[in-house]
C-alpha positions as CSV (number, residue, x, y, z in Angstrom):
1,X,2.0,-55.1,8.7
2,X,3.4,-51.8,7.6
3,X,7.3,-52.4,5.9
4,X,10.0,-50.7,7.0
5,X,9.8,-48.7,3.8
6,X,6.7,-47.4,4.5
7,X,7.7,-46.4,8.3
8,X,10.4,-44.4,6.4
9,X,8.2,-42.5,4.0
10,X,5.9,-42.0,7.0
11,X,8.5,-40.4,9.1
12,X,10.1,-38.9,6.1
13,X,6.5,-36.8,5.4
14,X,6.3,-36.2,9.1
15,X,9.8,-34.7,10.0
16,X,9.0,-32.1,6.6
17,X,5.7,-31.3,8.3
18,X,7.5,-30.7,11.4
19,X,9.9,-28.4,9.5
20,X,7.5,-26.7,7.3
21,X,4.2,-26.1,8.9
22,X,2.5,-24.5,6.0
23,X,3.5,-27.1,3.5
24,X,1.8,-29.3,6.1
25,X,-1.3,-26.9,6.0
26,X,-1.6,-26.8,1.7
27,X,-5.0,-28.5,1.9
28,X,-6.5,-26.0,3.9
29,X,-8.7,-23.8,1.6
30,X,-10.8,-20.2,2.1
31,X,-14.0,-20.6,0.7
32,X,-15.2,-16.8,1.6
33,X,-14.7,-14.0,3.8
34,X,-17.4,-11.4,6.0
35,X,-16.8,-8.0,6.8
36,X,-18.0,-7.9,10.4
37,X,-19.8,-4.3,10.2
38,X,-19.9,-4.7,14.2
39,X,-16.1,-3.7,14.8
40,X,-15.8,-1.1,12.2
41,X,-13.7,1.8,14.4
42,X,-12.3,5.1,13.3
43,X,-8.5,5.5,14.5
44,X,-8.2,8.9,13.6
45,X,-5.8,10.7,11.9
46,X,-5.6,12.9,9.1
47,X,-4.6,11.3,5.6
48,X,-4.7,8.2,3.4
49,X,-2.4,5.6,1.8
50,X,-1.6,3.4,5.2
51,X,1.1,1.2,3.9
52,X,2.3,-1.0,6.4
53,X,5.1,-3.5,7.8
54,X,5.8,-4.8,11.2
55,X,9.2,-4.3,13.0
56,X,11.3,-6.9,14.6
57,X,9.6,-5.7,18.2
58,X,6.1,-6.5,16.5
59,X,5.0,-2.7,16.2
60,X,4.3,-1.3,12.6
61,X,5.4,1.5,10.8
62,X,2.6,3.4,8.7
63,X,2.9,5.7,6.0
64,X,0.5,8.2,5.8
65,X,0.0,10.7,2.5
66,X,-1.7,14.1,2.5
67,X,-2.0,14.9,6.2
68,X,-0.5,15.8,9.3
69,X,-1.2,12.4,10.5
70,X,-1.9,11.9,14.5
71,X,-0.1,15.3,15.6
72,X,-1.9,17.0,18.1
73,X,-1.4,20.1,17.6
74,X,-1.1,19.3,14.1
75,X,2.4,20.2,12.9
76,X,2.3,20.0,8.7
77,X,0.3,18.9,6.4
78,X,2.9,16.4,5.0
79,X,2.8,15.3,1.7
80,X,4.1,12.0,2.8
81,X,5.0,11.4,6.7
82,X,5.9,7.6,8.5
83,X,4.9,7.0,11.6
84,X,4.9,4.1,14.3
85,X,1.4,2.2,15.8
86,X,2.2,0.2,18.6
87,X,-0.4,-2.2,20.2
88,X,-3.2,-4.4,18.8
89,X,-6.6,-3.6,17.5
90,X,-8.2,-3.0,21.0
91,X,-5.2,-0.7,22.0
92,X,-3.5,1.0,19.5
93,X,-0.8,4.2,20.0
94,X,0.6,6.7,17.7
95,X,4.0,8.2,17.3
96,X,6.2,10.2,15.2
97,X,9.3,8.6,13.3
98,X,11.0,11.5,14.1
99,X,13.7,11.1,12.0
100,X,11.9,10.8,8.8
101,X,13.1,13.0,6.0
102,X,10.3,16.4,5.7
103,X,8.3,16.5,3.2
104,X,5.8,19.6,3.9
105,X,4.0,20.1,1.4
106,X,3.4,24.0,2.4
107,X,7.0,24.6,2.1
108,X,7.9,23.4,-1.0
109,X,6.9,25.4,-4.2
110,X,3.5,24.5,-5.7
111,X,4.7,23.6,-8.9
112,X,8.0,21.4,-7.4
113,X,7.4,17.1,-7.9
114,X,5.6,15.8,-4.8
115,X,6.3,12.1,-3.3
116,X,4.0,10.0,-1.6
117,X,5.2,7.0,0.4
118,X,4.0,4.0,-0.7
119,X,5.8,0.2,-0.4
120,X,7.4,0.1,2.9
121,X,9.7,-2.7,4.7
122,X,11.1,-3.6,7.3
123,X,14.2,-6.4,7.5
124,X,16.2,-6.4,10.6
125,X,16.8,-2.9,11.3
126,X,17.1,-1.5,7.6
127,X,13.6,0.0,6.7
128,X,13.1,0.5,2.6
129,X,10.7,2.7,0.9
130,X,9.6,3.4,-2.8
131,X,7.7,6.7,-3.1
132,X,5.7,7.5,-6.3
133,X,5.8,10.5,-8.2
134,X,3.5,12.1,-10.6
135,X,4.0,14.1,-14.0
136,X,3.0,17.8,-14.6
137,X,0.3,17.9,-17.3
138,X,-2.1,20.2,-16.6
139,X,-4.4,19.9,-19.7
140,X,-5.2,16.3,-18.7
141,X,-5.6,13.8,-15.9
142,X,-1.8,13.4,-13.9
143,X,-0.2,9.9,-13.9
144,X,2.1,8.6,-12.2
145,X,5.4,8.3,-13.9
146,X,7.9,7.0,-11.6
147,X,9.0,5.6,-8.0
148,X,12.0,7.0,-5.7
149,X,13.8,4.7,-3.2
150,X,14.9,5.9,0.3
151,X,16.4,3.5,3.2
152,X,17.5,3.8,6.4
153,X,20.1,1.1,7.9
154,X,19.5,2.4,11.6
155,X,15.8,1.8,12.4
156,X,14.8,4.9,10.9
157,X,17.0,7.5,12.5
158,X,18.6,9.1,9.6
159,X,17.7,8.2,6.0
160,X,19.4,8.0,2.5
161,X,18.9,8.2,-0.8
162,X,19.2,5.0,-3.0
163,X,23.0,5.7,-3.8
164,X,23.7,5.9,0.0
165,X,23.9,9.7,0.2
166,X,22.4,11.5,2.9
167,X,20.5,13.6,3.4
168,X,17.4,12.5,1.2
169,X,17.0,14.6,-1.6
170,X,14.1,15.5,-3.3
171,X,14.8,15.5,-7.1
172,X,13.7,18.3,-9.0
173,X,11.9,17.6,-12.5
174,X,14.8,17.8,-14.5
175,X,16.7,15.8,-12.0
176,X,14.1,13.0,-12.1
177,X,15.5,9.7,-14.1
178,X,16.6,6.0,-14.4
179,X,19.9,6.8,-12.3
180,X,18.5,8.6,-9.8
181,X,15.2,6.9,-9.2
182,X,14.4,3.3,-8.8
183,X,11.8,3.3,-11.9
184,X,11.6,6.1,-14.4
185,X,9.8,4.2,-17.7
186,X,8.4,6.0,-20.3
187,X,5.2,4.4,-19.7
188,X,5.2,4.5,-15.7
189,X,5.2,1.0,-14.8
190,X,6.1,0.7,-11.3
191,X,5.6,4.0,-10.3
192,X,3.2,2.4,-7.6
193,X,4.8,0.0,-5.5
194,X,3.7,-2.4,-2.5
195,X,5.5,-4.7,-0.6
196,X,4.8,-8.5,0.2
197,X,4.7,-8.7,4.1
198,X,5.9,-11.7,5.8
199,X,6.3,-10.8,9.3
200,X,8.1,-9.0,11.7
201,X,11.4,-7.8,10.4
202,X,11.7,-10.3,7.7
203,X,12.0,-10.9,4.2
204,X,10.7,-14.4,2.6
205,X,11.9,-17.8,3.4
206,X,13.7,-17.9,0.3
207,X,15.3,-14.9,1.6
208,X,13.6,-12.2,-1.4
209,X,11.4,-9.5,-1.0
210,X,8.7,-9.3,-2.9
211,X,7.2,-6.3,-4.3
212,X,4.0,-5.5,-6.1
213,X,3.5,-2.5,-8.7
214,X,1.3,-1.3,-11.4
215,X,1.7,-1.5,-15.1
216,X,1.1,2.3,-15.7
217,X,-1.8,4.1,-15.2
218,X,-4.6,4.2,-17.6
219,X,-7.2,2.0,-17.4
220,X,-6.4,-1.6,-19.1
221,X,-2.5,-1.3,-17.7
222,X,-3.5,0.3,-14.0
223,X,-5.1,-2.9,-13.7
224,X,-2.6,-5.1,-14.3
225,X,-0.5,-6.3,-11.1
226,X,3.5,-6.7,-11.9
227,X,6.3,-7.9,-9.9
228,X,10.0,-8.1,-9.4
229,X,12.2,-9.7,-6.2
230,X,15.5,-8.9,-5.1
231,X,17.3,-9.8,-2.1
232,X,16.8,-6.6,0.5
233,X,20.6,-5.9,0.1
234,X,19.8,-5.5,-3.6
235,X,16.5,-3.5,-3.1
236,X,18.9,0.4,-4.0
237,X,20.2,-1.8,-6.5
238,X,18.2,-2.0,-10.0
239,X,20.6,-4.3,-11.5
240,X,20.0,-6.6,-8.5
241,X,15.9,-6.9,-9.6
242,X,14.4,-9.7,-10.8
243,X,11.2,-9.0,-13.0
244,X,8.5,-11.9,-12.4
245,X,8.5,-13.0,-16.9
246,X,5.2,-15.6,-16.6
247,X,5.6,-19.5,-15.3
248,X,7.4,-21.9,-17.7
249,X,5.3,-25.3,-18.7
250,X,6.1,-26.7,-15.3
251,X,4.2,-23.9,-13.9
252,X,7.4,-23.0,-12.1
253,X,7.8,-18.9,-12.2
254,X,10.6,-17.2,-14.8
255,X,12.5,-14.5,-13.3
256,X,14.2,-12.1,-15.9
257,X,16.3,-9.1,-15.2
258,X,14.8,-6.9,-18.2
259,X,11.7,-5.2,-17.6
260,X,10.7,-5.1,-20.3
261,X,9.8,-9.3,-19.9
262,X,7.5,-8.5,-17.4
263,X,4.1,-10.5,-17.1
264,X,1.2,-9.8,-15.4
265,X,0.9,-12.0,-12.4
266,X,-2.7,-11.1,-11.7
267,X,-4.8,-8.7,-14.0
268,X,-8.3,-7.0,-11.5
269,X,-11.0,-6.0,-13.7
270,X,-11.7,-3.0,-15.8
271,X,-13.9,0.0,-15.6
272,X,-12.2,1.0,-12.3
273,X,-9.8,3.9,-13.2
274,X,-10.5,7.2,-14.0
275,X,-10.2,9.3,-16.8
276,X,-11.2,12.6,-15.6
277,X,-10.0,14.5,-12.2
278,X,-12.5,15.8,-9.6
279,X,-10.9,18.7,-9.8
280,X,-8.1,20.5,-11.6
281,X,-4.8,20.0,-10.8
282,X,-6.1,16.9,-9.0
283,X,-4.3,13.4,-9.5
284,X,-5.3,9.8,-10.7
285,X,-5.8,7.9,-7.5
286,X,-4.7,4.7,-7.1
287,X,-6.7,2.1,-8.2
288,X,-5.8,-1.2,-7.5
289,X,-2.2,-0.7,-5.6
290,X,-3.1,-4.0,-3.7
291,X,-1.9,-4.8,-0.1
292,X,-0.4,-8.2,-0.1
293,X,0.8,-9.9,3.5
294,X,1.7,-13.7,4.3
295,X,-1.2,-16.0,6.7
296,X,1.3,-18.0,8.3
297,X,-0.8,-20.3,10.2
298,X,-2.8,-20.7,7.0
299,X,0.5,-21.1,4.9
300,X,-1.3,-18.9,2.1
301,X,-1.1,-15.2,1.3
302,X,-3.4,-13.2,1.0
303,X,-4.3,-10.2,-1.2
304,X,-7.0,-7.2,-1.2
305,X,-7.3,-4.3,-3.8
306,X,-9.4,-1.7,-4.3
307,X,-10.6,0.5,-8.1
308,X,-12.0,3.4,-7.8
309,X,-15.9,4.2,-8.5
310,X,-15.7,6.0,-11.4
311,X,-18.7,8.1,-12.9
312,X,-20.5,8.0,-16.4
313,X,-18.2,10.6,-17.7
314,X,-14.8,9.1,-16.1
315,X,-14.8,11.5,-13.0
316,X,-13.4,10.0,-9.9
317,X,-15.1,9.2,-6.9
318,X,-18.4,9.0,-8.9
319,X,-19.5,6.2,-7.0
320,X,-18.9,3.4,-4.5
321,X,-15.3,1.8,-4.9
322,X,-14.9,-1.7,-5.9
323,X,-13.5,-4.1,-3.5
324,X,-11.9,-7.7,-3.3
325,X,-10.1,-10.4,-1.5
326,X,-7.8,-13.1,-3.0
327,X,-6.2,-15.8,-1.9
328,X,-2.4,-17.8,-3.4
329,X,-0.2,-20.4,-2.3
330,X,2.7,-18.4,-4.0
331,X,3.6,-14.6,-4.3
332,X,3.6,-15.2,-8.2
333,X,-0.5,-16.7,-8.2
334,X,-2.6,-18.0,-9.8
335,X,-4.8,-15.4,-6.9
336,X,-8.0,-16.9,-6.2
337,X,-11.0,-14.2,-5.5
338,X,-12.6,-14.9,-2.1
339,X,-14.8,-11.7,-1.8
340,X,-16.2,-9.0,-4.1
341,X,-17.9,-5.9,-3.7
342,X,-18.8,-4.0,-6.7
343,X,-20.2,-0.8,-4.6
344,X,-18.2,-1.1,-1.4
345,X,-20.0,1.1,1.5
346,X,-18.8,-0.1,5.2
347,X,-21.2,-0.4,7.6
348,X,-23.4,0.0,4.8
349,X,-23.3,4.0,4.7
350,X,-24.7,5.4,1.4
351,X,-22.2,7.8,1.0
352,X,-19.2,6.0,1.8
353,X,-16.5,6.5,-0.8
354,X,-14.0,4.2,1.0
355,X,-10.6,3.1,-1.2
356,X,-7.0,2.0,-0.6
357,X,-7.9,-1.3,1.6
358,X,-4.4,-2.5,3.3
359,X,-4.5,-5.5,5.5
360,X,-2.6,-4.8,8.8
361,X,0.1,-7.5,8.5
362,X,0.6,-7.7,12.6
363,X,-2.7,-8.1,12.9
364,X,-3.8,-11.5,11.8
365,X,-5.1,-13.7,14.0
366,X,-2.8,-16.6,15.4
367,X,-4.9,-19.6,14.1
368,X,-5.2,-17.1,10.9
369,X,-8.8,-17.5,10.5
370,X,-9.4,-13.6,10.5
371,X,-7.5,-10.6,9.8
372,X,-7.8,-6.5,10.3
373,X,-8.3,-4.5,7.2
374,X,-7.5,-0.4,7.0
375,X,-8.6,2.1,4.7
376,X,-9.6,6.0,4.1
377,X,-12.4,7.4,3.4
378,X,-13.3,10.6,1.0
379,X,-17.2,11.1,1.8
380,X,-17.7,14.5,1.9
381,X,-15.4,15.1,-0.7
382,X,-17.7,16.6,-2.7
383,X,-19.2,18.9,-0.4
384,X,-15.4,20.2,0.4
385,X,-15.2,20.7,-3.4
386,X,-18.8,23.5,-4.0
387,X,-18.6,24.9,-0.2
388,X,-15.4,24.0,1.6
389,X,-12.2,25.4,-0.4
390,X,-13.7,28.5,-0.3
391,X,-14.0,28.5,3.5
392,X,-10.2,27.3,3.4
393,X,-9.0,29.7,1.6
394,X,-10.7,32.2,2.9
395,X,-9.5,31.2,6.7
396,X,-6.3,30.8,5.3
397,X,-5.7,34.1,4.4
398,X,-5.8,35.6,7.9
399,X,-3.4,33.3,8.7
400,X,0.0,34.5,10.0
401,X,2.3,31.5,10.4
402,X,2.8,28.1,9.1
403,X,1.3,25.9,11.9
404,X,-1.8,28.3,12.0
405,X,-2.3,27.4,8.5
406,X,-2.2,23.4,9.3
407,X,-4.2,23.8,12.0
408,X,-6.6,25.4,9.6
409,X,-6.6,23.2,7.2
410,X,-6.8,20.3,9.3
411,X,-9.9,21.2,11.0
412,X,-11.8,22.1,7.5
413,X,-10.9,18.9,6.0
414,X,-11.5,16.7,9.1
415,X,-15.4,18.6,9.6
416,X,-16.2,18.2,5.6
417,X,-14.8,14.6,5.4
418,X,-14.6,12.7,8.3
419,X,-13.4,9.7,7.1
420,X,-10.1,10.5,5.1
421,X,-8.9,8.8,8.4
422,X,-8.1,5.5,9.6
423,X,-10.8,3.2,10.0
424,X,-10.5,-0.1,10.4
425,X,-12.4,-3.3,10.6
426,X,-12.3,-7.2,11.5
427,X,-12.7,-9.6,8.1
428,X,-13.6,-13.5,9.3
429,X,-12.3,-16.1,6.8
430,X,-14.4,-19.3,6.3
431,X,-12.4,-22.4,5.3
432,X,-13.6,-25.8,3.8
């Protein structure tokens, strides 16, 4: 006969299952995960980078770096733009967040800092972003050296720097530094920055936001993932971060407020970033700037991360990106790989030279059991490099105005590579 001690305990272990469906869901394990080549789609577009978050109304907002984006006509070429994508996979729709600071790159001087918008979020109806920025060497490969905040407390209508002024201001080199930027380290640690995605218009359960960067960017510290939490009222406030310092002998994870405790909490492998640009003035791309988004009816997050295919010589792009999949029970790890490709070529194209894999964080299934992953692809690149900036620039110059020059260089870029778009495709998870 079952005591009344025991019918306690049971309904103790039931009511916290009841409360807390994914610590009722911990024994559930991924084993794998297939890329179904079947539903591979191009969404179109004009760009790369494709950070993501969802809004309280379930849409996402996208950043998109390098391109006009889905303007038809093409406005700009932004250097960094955000835009909304309502819908699901089957239906998806486009549109501007109008008021989104400007950031075309044909107006601003070519030797001026440029921004690209990377870790985005969304809580409530405050929308944070950290943007990376890049040195100005020109006798060697660019890295990137440090990461601007902006914010916006109204759902994106007007935006502010992360001191609360407005309008957003785009700090010259001599401008750029610790007070003024959210990381400015000598050796450009969390210059690249993703955000932990728990759903729409939330931060965690233990009310942080999480948020992912880089531990510079060479080869050997571009690999290693870092990360620091902070309530989102404290994300424009550096003394309000909390840098992730290693797990104590408990395996419980130490939070520290110097940086300069930071521990890797997952390290990808090496021979994935380049040494060497494609061409000059070119940047280091951005190997291994993971998307990282919570399953919920799994009760697991999930991770994937791309490093670049690098040639013989360290040239980017040299060959087929590398690609994998992890799996945690906690933001901090240990991540568990579920999938690797070491010459990743959707569909199984030859000349793919897909990178920057984000997982679309609205669009996981409800029973979680598969998810949709987005990326860009360069193919073509190399072609635009021996035939196509001559063409360009040669179009360009009979060009009178600003917009007839984007509409230029959008259609030469679209025709030579195709792919530096959104595509996206379905990933099934296998559980034990």
């Amino acid at each position: 006969m079952t005591s009344r001690r025991e019918l306690l305990v049971q309904g103790l272990v039931a009511s916290v299952a009841l409360a807390s469906p994914a610590m009722a869901r911990r024994s559930v394990r991924v084993v794998s995960a297939t890329r179904r080549d079947d539903t591979i789609r191009n969404l179109g577009g004009l760009g790369d980078g494709y950070k993501m978050t969802v809004r309280p109304d379930g849409s996402h907002l996208i950043a998109v770096n390098d391109g006009p984006g889905w303007a038809d006509p093409p406005k700009a070429f932004y250097t960094t733009r955000t835009w909304q994508m309502a819908g699901g996979p089957g239906a998806v729709k486009f549109a501007d967040l109008a008021g989104y600071p400007i950031l075309n790159r044909s107006e601003r001087p070519p030797e001026a800092p440029h921004y690209y918008g990377h870790g985005l979020v969304q809580v409530g109806n405050t929308i944070y972003q950290f943007l990376g920025t890049l040195d100005h060497a020109e006798d060697r490969p660019r890295r990137w050296t440090g990461a601007k905040l902006i914010w916006s407390s109204d759902n994106g209508a007007t935006w502010r720097n992360q001191d609360g002024s407005t309008p957003v201001v785009w700090e010259d080199w001599k401008d750029q530094s610790r007070t003024s930027m959210a990381f400015f380290e000598p050796d450009g640690c969390f210059s690249l920055l993703s955000i932990l995605q728990y759903g729409a218009g939330k931060a965690g359960p233990d009310g942080y936001v999480h948020v992912y960067g880089l531990n510079g960017s060479v080869d050997g510290k571009m690999n290693e993932l870092v990360l620091f939490r902070a309530k989102p009222q404290d994300l424009a406030r550096r003394a309000g971060y909390q840098f992730f310092a290693g797990h104590d002998r408990a395996g419980r994870p130490r939070w520290s407020a110097d940086i300069l405790e930071r521990r890797p909490v997952h390290t990808f492998p090496l021979g994935w970033v380049n040494s060497v640009n494609l061409f000059p003035g070119d940047l280091v791309v951005e190997s291994w700037l993971p998307s990282v988004v919570y399953n919920a009816p799994l009760g697991l997050y999930m991770m994937s991360s791309a490093g670049i295919g690098v040639a013989s010589d360290g040239t980017e792009f040299g060959k087929a990106s590398y690609f994998g999949l992890w799996v945690s029970q906690h933001p901090t790890g240990p991540w568990r790989q579920i999938h690797e490709d070491t010459a990743w070529k959707p569909g199984g194209d030859p000349q793919s030279l897909a990178y920057a894999p984000q997982i679309a964080p609205g669009w996981i299934a409800p029973d979680g059991k598969s998810f949709w992953l987005v990326w860009p692809d360069l193919r073509g690149i190399r072609e635009f490099g021996a035939n196509g900036e001559g063409e360009l620039e040669a179009a360009l110059s009979k060009a009178n105005t600003a917009e007839e020059r984007t509409v230029i260089e959008t259609g030469v870029v679209r025709r030579f590579m195709p792919g530096f778009s959104m595509n996206m495709q379905r990933i099934d998870l296998t559980l034990a």
